[in-house]
PyMOL Python script that loads the backbone (N, CA, C, O; Angstrom):
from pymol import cmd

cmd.read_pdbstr("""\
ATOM      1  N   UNK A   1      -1.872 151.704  21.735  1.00  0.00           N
ATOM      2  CA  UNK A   1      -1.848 152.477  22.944  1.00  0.00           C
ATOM      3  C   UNK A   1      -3.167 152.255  23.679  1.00  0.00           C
ATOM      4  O   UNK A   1      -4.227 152.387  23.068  1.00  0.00           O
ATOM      5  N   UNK A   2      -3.141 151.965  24.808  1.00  0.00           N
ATOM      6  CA  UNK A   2      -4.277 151.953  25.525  1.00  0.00           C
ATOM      7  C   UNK A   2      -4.677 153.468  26.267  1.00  0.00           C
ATOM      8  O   UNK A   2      -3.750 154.225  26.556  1.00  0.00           O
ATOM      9  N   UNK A   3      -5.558 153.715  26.445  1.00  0.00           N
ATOM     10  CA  UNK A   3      -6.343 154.745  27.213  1.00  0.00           C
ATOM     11  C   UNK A   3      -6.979 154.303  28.474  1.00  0.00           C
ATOM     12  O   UNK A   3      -7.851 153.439  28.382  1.00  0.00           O
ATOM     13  N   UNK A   4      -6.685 154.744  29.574  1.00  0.00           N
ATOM     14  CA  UNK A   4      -7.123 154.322  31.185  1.00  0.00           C
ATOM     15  C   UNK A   4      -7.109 155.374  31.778  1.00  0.00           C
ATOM     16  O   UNK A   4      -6.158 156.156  31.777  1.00  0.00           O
ATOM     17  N   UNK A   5      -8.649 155.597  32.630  1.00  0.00           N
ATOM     18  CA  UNK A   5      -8.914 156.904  33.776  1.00  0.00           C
ATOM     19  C   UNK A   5      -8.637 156.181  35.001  1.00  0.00           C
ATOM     20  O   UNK A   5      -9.277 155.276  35.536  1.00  0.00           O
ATOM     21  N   UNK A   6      -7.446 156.815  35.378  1.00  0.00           N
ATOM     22  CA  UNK A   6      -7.249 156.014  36.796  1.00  0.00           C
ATOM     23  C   UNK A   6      -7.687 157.171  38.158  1.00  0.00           C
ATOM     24  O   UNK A   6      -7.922 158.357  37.929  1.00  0.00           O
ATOM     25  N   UNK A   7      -7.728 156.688  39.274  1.00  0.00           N
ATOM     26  CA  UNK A   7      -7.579 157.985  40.571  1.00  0.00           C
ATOM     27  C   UNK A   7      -6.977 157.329  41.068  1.00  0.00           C
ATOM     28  O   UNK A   7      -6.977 156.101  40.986  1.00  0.00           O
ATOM     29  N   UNK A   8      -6.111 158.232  41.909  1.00  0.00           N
ATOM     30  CA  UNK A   8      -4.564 157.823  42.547  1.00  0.00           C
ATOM     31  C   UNK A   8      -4.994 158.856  43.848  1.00  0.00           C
ATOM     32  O   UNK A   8      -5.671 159.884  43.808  1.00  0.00           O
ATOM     33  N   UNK A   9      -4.410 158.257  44.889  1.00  0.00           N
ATOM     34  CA  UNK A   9      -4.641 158.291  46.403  1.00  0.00           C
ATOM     35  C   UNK A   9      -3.195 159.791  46.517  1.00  0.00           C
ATOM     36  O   UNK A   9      -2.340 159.796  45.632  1.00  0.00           O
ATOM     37  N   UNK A  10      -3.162 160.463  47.207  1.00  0.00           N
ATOM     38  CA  UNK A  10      -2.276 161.472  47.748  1.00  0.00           C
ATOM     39  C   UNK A  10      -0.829 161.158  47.642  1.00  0.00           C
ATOM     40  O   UNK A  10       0.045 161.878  47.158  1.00  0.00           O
ATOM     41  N   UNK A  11      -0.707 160.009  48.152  1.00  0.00           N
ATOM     42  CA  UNK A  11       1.226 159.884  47.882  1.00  0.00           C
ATOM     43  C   UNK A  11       1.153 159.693  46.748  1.00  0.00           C
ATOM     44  O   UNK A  11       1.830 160.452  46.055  1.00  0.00           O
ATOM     45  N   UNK A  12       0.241 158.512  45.955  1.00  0.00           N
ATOM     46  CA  UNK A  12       0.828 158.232  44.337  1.00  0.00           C
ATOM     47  C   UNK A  12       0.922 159.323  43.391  1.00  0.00           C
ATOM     48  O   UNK A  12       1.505 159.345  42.307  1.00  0.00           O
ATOM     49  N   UNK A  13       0.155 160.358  44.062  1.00  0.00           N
ATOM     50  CA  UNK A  13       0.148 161.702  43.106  1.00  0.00           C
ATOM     51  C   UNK A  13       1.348 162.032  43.101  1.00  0.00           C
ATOM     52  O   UNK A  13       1.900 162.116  42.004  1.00  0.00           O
ATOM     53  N   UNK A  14       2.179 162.342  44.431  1.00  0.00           N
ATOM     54  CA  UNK A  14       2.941 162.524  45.357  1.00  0.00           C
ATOM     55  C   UNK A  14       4.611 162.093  43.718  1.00  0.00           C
ATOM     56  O   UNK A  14       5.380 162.608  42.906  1.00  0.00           O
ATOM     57  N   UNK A  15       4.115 160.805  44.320  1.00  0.00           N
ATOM     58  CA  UNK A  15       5.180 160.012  43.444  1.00  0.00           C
ATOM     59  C   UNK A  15       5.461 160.350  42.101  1.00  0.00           C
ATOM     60  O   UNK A  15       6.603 160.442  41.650  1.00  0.00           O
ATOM     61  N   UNK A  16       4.048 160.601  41.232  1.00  0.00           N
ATOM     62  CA  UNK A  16       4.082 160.583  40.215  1.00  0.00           C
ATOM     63  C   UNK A  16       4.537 162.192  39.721  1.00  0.00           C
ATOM     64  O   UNK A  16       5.153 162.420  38.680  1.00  0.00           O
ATOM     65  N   UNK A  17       4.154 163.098  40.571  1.00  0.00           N
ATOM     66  CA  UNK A  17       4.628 164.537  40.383  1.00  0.00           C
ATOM     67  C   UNK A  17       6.254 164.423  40.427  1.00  0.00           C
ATOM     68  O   UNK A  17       6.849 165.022  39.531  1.00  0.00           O
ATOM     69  N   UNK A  18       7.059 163.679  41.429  1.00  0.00           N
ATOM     70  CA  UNK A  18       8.303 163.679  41.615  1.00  0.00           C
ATOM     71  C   UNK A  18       9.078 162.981  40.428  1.00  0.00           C
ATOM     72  O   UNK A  18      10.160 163.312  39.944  1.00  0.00           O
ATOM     73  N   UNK A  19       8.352 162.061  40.126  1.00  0.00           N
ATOM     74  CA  UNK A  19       9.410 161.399  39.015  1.00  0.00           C
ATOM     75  C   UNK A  19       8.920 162.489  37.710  1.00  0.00           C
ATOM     76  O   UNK A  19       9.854 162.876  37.008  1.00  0.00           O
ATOM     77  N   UNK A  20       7.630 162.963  37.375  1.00  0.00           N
ATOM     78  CA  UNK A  20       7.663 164.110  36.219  1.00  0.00           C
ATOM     79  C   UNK A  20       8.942 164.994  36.239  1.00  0.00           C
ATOM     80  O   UNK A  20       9.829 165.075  35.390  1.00  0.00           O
ATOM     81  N   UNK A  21       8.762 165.835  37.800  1.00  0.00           N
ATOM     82  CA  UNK A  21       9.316 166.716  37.477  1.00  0.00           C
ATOM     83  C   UNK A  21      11.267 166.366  37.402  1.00  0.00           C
ATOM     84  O   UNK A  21      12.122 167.159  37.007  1.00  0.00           O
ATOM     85  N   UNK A  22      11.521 164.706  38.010  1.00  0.00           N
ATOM     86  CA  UNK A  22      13.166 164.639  37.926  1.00  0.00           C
ATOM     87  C   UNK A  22      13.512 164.313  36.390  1.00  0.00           C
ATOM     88  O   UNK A  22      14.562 164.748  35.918  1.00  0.00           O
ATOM     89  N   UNK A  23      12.280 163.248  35.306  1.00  0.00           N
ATOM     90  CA  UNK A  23      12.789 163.419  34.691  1.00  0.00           C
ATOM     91  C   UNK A  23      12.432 164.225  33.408  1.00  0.00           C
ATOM     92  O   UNK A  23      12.804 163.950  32.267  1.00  0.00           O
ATOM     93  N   UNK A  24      11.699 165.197  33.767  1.00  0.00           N
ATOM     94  CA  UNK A  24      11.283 166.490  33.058  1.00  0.00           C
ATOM     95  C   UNK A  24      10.481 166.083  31.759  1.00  0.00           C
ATOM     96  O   UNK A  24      10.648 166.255  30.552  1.00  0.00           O
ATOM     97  N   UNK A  25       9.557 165.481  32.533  1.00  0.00           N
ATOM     98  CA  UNK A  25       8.351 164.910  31.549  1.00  0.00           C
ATOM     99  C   UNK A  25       6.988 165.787  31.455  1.00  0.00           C
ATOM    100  O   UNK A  25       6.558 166.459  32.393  1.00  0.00           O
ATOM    101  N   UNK A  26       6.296 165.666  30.013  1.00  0.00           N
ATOM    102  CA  UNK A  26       5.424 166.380  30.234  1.00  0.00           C
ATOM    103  C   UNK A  26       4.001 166.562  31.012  1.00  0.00           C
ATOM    104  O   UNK A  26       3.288 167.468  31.443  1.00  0.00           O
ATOM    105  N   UNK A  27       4.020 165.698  30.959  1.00  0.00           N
ATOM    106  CA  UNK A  27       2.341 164.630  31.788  1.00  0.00           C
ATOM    107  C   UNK A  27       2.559 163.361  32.763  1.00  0.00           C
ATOM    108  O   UNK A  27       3.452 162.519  32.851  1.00  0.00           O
ATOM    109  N   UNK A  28       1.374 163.588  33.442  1.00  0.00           N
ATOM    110  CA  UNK A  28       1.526 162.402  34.251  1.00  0.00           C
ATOM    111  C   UNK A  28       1.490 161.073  33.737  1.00  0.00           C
ATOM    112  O   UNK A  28       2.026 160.155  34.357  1.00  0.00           O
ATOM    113  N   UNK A  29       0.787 160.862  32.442  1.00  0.00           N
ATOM    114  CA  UNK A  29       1.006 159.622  31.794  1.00  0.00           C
ATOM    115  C   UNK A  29       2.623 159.636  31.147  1.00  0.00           C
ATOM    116  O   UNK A  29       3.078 158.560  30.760  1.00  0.00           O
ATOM    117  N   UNK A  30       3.219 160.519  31.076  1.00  0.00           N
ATOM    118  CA  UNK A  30       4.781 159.945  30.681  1.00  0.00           C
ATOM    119  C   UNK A  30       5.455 159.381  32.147  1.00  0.00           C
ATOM    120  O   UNK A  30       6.349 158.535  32.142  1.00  0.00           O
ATOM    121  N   UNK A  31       5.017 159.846  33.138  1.00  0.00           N
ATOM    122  CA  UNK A  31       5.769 159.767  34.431  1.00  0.00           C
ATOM    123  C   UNK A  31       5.189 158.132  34.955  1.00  0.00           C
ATOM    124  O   UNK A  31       5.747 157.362  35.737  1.00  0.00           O
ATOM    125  N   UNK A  32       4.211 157.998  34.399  1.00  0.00           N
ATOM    126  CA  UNK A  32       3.429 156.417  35.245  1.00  0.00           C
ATOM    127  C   UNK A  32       4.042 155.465  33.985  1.00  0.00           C
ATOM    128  O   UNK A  32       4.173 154.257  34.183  1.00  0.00           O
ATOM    129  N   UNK A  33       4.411 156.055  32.688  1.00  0.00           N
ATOM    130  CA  UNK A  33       5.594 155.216  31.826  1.00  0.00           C
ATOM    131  C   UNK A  33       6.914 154.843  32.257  1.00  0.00           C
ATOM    132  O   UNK A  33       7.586 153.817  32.147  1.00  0.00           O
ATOM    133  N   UNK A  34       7.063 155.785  32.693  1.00  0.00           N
ATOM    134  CA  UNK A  34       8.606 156.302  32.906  1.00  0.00           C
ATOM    135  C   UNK A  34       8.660 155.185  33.958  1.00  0.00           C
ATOM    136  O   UNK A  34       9.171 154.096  33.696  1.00  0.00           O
ATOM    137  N   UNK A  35       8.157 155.458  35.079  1.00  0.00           N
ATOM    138  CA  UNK A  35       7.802 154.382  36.484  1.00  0.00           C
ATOM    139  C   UNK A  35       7.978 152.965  36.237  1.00  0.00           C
ATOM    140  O   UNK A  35       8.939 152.275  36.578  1.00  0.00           O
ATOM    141  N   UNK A  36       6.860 152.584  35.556  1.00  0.00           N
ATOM    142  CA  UNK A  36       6.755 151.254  35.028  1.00  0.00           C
ATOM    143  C   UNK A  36       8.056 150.836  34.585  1.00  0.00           C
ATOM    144  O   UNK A  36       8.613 149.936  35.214  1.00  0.00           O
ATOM    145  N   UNK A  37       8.758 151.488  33.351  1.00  0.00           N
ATOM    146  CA  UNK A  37      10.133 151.289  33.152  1.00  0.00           C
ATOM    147  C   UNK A  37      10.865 150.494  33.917  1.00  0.00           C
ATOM    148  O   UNK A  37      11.052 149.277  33.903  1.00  0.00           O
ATOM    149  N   UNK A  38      11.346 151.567  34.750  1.00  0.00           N
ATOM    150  CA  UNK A  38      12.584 151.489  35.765  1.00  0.00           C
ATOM    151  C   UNK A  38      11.607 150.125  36.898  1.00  0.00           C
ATOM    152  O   UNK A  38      12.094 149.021  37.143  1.00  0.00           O
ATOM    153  N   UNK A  39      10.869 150.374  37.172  1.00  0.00           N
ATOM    154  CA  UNK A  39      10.145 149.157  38.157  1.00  0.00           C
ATOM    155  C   UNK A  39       9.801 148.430  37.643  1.00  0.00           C
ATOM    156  O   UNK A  39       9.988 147.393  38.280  1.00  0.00           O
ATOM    157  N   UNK A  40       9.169 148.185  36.422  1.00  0.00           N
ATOM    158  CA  UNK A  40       8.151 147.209  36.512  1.00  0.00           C
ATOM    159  C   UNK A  40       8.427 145.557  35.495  1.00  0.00           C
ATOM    160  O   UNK A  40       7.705 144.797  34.850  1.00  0.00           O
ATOM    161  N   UNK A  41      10.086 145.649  35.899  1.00  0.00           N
ATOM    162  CA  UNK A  41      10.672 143.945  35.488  1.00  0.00           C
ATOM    163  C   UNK A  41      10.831 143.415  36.768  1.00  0.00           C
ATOM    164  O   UNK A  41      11.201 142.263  36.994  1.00  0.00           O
ATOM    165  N   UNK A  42      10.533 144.312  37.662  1.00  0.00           N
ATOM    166  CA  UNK A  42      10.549 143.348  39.026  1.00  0.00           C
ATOM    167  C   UNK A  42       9.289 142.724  39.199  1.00  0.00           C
ATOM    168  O   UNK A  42       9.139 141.960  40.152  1.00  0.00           O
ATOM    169  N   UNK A  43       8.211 142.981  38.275  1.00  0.00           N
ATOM    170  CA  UNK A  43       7.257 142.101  38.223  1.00  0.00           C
ATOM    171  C   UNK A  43       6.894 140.851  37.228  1.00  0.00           C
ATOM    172  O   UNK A  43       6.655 139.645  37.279  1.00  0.00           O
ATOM    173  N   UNK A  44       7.022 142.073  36.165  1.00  0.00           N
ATOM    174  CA  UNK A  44       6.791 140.913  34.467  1.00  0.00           C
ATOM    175  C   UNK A  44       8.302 141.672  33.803  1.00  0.00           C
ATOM    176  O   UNK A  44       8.692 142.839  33.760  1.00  0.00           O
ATOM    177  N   UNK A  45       8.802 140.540  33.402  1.00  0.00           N
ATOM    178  CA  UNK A  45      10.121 140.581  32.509  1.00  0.00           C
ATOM    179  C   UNK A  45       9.585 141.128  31.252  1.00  0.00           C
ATOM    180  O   UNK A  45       8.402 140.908  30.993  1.00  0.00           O
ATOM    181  N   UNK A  46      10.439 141.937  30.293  1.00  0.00           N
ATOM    182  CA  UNK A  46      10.338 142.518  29.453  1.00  0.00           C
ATOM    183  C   UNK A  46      10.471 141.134  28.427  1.00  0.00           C
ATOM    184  O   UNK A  46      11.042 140.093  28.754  1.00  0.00           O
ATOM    185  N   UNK A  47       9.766 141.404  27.044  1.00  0.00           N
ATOM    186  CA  UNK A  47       9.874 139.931  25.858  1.00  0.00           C
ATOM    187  C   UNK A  47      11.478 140.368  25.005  1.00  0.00           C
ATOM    188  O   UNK A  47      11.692 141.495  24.559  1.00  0.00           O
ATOM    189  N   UNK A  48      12.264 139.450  24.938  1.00  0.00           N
ATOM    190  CA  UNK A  48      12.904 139.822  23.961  1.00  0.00           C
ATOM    191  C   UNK A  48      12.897 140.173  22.838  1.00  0.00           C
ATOM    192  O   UNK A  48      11.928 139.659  22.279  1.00  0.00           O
ATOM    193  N   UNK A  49      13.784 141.135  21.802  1.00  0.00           N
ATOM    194  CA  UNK A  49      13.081 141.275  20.696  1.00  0.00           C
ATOM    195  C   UNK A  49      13.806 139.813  19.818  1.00  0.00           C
ATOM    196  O   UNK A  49      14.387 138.797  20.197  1.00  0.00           O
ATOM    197  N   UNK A  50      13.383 140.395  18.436  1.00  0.00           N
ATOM    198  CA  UNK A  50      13.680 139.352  17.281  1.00  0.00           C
ATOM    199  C   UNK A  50      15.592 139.567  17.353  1.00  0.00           C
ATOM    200  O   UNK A  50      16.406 138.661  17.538  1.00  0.00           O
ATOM    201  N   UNK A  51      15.793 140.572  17.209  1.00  0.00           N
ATOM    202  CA  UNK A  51      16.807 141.016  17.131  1.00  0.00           C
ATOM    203  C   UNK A  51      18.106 140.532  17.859  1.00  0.00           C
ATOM    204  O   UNK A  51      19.138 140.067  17.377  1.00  0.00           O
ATOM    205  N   UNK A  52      17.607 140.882  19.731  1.00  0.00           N
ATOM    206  CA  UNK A  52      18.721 140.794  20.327  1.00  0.00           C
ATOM    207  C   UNK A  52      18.635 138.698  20.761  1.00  0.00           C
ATOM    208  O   UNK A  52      19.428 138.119  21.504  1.00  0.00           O
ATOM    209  N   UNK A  53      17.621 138.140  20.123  1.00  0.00           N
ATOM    210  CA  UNK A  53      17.511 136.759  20.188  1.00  0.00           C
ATOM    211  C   UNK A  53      18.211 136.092  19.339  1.00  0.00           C
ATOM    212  O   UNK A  53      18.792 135.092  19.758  1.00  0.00           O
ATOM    213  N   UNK A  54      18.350 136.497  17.821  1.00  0.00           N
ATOM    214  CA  UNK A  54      19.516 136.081  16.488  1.00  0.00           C
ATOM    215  C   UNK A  54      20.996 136.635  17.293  1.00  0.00           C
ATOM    216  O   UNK A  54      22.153 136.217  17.258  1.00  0.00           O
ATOM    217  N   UNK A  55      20.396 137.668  17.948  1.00  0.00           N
ATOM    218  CA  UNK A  55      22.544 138.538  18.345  1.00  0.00           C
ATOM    219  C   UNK A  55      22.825 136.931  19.297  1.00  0.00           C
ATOM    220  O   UNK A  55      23.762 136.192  18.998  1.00  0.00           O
ATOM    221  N   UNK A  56      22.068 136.678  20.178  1.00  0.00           N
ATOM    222  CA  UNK A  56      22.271 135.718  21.211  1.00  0.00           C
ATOM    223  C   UNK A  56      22.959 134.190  20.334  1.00  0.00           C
ATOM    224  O   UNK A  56      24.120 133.784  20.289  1.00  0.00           O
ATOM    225  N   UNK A  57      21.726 133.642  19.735  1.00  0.00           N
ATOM    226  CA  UNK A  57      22.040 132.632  18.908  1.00  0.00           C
ATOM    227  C   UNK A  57      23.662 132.562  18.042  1.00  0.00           C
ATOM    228  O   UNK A  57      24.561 131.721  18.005  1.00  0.00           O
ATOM    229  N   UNK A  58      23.451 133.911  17.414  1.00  0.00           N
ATOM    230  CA  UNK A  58      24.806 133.742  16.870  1.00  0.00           C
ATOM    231  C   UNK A  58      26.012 133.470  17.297  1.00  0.00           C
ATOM    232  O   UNK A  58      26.821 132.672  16.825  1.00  0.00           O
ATOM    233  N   UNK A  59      26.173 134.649  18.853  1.00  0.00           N
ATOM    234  CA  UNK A  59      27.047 134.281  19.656  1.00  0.00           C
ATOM    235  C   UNK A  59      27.766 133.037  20.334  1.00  0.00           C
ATOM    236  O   UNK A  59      28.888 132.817  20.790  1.00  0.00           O
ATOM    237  N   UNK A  60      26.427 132.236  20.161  1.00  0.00           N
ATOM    238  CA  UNK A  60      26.156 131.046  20.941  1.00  0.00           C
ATOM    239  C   UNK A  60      27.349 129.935  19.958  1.00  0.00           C
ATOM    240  O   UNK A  60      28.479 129.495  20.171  1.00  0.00           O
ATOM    241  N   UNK A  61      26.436 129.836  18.934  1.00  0.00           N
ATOM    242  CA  UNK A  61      27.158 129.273  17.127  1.00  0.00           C
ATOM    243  C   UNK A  61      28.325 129.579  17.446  1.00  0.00           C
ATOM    244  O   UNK A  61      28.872 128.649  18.038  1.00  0.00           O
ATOM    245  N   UNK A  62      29.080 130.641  17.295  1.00  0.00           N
ATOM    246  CA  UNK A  62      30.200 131.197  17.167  1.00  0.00           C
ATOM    247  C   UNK A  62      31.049 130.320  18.367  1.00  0.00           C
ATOM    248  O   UNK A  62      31.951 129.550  18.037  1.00  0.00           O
ATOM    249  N   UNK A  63      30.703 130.500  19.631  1.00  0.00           N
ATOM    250  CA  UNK A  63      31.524 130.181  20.486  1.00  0.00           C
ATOM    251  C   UNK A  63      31.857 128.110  20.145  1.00  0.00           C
ATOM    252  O   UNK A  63      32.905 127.474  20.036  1.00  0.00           O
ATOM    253  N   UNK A  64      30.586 127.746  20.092  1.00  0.00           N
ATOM    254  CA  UNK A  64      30.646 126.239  19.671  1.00  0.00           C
ATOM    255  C   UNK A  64      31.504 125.922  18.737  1.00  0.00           C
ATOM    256  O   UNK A  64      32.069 124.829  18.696  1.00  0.00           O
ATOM    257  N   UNK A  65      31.705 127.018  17.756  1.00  0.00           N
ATOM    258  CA  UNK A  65      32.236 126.536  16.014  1.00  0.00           C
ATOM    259  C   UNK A  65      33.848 126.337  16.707  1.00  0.00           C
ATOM    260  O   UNK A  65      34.543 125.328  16.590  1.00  0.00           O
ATOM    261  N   UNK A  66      34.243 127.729  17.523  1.00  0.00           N
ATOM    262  CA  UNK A  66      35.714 128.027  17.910  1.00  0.00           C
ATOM    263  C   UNK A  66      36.225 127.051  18.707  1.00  0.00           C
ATOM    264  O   UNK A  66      37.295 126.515  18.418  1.00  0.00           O
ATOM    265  N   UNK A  67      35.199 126.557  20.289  1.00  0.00           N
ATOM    266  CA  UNK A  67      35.854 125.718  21.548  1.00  0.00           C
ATOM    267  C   UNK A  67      35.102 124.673  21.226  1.00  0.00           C
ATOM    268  O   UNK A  67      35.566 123.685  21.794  1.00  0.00           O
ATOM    269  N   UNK A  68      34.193 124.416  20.608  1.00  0.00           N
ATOM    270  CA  UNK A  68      33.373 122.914  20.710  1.00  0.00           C
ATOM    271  C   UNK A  68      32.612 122.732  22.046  1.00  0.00           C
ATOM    272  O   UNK A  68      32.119 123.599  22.767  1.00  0.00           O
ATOM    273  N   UNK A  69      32.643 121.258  22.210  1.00  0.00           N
ATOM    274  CA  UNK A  69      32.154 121.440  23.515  1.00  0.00           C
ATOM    275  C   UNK A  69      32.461 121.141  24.691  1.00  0.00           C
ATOM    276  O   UNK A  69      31.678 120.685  25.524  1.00  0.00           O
ATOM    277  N   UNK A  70      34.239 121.497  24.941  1.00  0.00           N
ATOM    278  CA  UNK A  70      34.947 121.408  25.711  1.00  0.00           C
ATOM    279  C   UNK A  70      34.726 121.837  27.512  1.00  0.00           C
ATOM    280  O   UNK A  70      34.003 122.778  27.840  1.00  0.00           O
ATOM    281  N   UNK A  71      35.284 121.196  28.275  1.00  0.00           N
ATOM    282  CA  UNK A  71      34.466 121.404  29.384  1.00  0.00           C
ATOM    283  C   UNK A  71      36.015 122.013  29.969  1.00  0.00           C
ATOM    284  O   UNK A  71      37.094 122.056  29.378  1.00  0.00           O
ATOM    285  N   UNK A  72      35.644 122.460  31.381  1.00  0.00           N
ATOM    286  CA  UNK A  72      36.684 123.309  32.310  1.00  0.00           C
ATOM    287  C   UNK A  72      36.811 122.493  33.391  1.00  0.00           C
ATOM    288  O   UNK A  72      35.789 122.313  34.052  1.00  0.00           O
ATOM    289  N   UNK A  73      37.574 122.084  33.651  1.00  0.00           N
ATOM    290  CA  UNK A  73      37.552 121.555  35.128  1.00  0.00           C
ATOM    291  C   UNK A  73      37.603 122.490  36.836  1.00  0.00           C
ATOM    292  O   UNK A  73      38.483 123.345  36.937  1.00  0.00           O
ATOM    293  N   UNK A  74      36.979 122.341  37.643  1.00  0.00           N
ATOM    294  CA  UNK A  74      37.224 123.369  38.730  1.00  0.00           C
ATOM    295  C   UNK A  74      38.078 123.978  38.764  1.00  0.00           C
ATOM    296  O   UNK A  74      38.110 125.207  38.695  1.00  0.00           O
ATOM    297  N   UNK A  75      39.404 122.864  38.937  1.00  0.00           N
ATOM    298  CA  UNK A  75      41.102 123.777  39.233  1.00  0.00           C
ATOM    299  C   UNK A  75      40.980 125.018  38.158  1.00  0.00           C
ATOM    300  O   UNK A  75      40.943 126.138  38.668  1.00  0.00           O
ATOM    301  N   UNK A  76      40.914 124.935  36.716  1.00  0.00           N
ATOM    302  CA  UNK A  76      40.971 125.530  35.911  1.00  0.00           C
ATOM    303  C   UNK A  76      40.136 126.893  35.858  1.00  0.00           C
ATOM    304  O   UNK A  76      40.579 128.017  35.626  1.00  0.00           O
ATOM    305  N   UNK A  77      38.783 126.507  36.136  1.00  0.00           N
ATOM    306  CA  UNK A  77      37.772 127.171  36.513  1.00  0.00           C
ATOM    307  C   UNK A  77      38.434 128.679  37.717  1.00  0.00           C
ATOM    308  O   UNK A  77      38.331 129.897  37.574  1.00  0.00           O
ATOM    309  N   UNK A  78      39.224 127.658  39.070  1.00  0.00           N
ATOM    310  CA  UNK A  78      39.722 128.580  40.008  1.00  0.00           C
ATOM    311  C   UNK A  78      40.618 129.461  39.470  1.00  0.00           C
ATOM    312  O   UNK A  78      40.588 130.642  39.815  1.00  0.00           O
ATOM    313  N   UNK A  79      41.636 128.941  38.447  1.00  0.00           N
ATOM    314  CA  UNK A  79      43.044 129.432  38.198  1.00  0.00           C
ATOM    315  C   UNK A  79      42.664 130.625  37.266  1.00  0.00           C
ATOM    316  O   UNK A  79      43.492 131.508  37.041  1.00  0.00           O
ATOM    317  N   UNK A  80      41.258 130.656  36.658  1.00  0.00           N
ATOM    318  CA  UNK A  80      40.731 131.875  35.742  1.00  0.00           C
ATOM    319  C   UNK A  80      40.197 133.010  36.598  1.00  0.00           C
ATOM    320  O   UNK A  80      40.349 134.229  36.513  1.00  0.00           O
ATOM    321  N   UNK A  81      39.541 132.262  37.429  1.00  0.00           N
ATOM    322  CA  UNK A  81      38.813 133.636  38.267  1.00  0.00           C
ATOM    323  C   UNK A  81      39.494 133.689  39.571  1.00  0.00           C
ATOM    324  O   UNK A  81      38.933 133.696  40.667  1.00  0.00           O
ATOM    325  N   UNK A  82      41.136 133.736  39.278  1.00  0.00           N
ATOM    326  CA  UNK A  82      42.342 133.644  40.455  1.00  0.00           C
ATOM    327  C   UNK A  82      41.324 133.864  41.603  1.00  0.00           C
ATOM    328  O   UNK A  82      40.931 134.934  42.068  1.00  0.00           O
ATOM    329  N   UNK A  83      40.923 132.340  42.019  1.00  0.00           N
ATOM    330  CA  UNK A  83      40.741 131.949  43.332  1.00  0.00           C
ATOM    331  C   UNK A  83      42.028 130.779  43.637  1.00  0.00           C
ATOM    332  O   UNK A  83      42.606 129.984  42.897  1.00  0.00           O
ATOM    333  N   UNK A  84      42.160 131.127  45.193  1.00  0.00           N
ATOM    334  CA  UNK A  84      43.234 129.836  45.743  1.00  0.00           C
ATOM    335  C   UNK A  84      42.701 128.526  45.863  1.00  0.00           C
ATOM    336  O   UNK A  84      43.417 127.600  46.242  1.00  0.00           O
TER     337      UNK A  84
END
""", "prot")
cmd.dss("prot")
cmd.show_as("cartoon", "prot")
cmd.util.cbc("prot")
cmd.orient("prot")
């Protein structure tokens, strides 16, 4: 956990009081968490874990073992996602 003294200008207070109190947090450091959350993959993408990277892989395996590496042709492609 890191520890940081920040000062925040009138609206960010603003901001940060509003998201406390919608999502009924106790402190302003849960609310500048909370924030980051919901915003802050529009900056830096979250790392995957170990976990949902083996779920991926496996899936991956799985689909190869069943279709190989069979390809779709457009028409086919259209006739699935009923386009004319």
């Amino acid at each position: 956990m890191v520890f940081a003294r920040i000062s925040l200008n009138e609206y960010s207070n603003k901001v940060l009081n509003v998201v406390k109190a919608k999502f009924d947090l106790k402190d302003k450091s849960q609310a500048i968490n909370k924030f980051l959350e919901i915003f802050g993959e529009e900056v830096v993408e979250k790392e995957a874990n170990d976990q949902y990277i083996k779920k991926i892989i496996e899936s991956t395996e799985t689909h190869f073992k069943k279709y190989g590496k069979r390809k779709m042709s457009l028409k086919d492609l259209d006739k699935l996602c009923e386009v004319s």
